[in-house]
Structure formats: structure tokens, C-alpha cells
N, C-alpha and C positions, 0 to 999 in steps of 0.2 A: 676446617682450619682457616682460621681469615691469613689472607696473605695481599702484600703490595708490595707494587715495585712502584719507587719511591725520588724523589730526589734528597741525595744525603743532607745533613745539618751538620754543623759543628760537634753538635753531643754525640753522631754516630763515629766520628772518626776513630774513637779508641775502640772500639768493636771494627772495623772497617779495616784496623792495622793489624788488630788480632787475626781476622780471615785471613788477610793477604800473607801472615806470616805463618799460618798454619797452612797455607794452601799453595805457600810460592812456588812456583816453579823452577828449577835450576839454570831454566836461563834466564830469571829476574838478575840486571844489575843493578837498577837506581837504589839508593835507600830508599827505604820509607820513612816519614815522620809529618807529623802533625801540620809543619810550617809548608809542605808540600802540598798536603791536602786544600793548606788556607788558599794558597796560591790557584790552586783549578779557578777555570771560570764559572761565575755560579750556574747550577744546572749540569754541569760534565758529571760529576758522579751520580751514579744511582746504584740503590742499595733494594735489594729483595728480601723484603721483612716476612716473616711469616710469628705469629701471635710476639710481636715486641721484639725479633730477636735476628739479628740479620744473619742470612745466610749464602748472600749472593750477592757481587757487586762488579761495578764493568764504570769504564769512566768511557763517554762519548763526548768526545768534542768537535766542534768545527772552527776552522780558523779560514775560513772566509774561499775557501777552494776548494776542500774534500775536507769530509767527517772522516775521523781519526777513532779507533775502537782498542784500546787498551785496559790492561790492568783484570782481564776478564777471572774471576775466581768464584769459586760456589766451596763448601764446608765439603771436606772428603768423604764425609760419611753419607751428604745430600745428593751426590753427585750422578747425573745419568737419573734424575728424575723431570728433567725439561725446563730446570732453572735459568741452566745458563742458556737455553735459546730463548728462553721470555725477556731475560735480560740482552739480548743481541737485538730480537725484534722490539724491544723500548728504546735501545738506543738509535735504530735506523729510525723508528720516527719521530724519536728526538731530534736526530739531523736533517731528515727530511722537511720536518718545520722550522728548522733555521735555513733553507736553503742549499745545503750537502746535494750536489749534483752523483756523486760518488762516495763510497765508504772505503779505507782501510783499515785492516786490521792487524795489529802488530801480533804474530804467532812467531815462537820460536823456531826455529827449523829442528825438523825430529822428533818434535814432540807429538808422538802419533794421536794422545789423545785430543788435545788441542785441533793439529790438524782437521781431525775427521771430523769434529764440531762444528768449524768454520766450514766446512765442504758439504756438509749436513745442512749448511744454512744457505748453504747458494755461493760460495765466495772460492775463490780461484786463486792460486800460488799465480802469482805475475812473476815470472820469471827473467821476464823483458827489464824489469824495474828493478835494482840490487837499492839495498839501503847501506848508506855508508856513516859510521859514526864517530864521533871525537866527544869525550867528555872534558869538559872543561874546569882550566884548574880554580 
């Protein structure tokens, strides 16, 4: 089975919003849409293709401090086949070659399956760090 992990295009973003809406988690609150995806820096998203057809995607970014690891989703039927760590480990050394001293990873609280994923890969609940949010109008 040919498969890559990828950095997205444009053309994948409506496949890209299809996963994330089939796959969201209940603590997703941003929208999603199209004009969001335009907006990433080029290179944050990557997508796990396997023959043409994406199945996995994780946005990595760095904004000049620490690598930032969001949006992490694999197709529910692929799931627990070591997608989503090929796509964890593409993103650290995506940040690792931009200079990412550090990764975080945004995990919902409670979501066991999530959790154990992240903990699975080496990464630690910082407790010491609370994140605090405002959306703005």
C-alpha cells in the first residue's frame, strides 16, 4: 500500500475538513472552514495519504518559541494502526528543523484516548502550566 505523510495543498483541504468533521472530538471548539486552513503558515499542516486518499492529519507549528501540535485526527475506522504517531513523529521533526526547542500538544482533558497517545509518545500532562482562553468577538 503506498502511503505519505505529506505537507497539505489547497485541493486537500475539503478532504482535510471532511476527516476533522468525522473524526472531531467533543472538545473541538474553533470552527473549521476553508479560510482557516488558507490562513496556517505554509508547511503546519500535514496530511497522511495512503493510495490518493487522506487518512490522517495533525497541524505542526512553530511560532518562534516552542512547536505547537494541534488538530491531531486519523479516520475512526484507521485508528490504532500507528498513523497518528507517524504523524506526531513528522511533526516533531518538522519543528525540530525550524528550530522548536520544545513541543506542545493541545489534548483535551479526559479524552483517554488522546491522552494515552500523547503519553505513548513521550509527552507529559504539565500540570505546572494551565492554559487560559478568550475567543474573541
Amino acid at each position: 500500500m503506498e502511503e505519505v505523510i505529506r505537507n497539505a495543498t489547497r485541493e486537500d483541504f475539503p478532504a482535510v475538513l471532511a476527516l476533522w468533521d468525522q473524526a472531531r472530538s467533543g472538545h473541538a471548539e474553533t470552527p473549521d472552514s476553508i479560510e482557516a486552513l488558507e490562513r496556517l503558515a505554509p508547511g503546519a499542516l500535514l496530511v497522511h495519504e495512503e493510495q490518493g486518499v487522506i487518512v490522517g492529519a495533525l497541524i505542526a507549528a512553530f511560532d518562534g518559541w516552542r512547536g505547537n501540535m494541534y488538530r491531531l485526527a486519523v479516520k475512526p475506522e484507521r485508528r490504532r494502526e500507528g498513523i497518528a504517531r507517524e504523524l506526531v513523529d513528522a511533526g516533531e521533526r518538522r519543528l525540530r528543523e525550524q528550530g522548536a526547542p520544545k513541543v506542545t500538544a493541545l489534548v483535551g482533558r479526559g479524552d483517554t484516548q488522546a491522552e494515552g497517545l500523547w503519553r505513548a509518545a513521550g509527552y507529559r500532562d504539565d500540570t505546572a502550566i494551565g492554559r487560559w482562553v478568550r475567543s474573541l468577538p
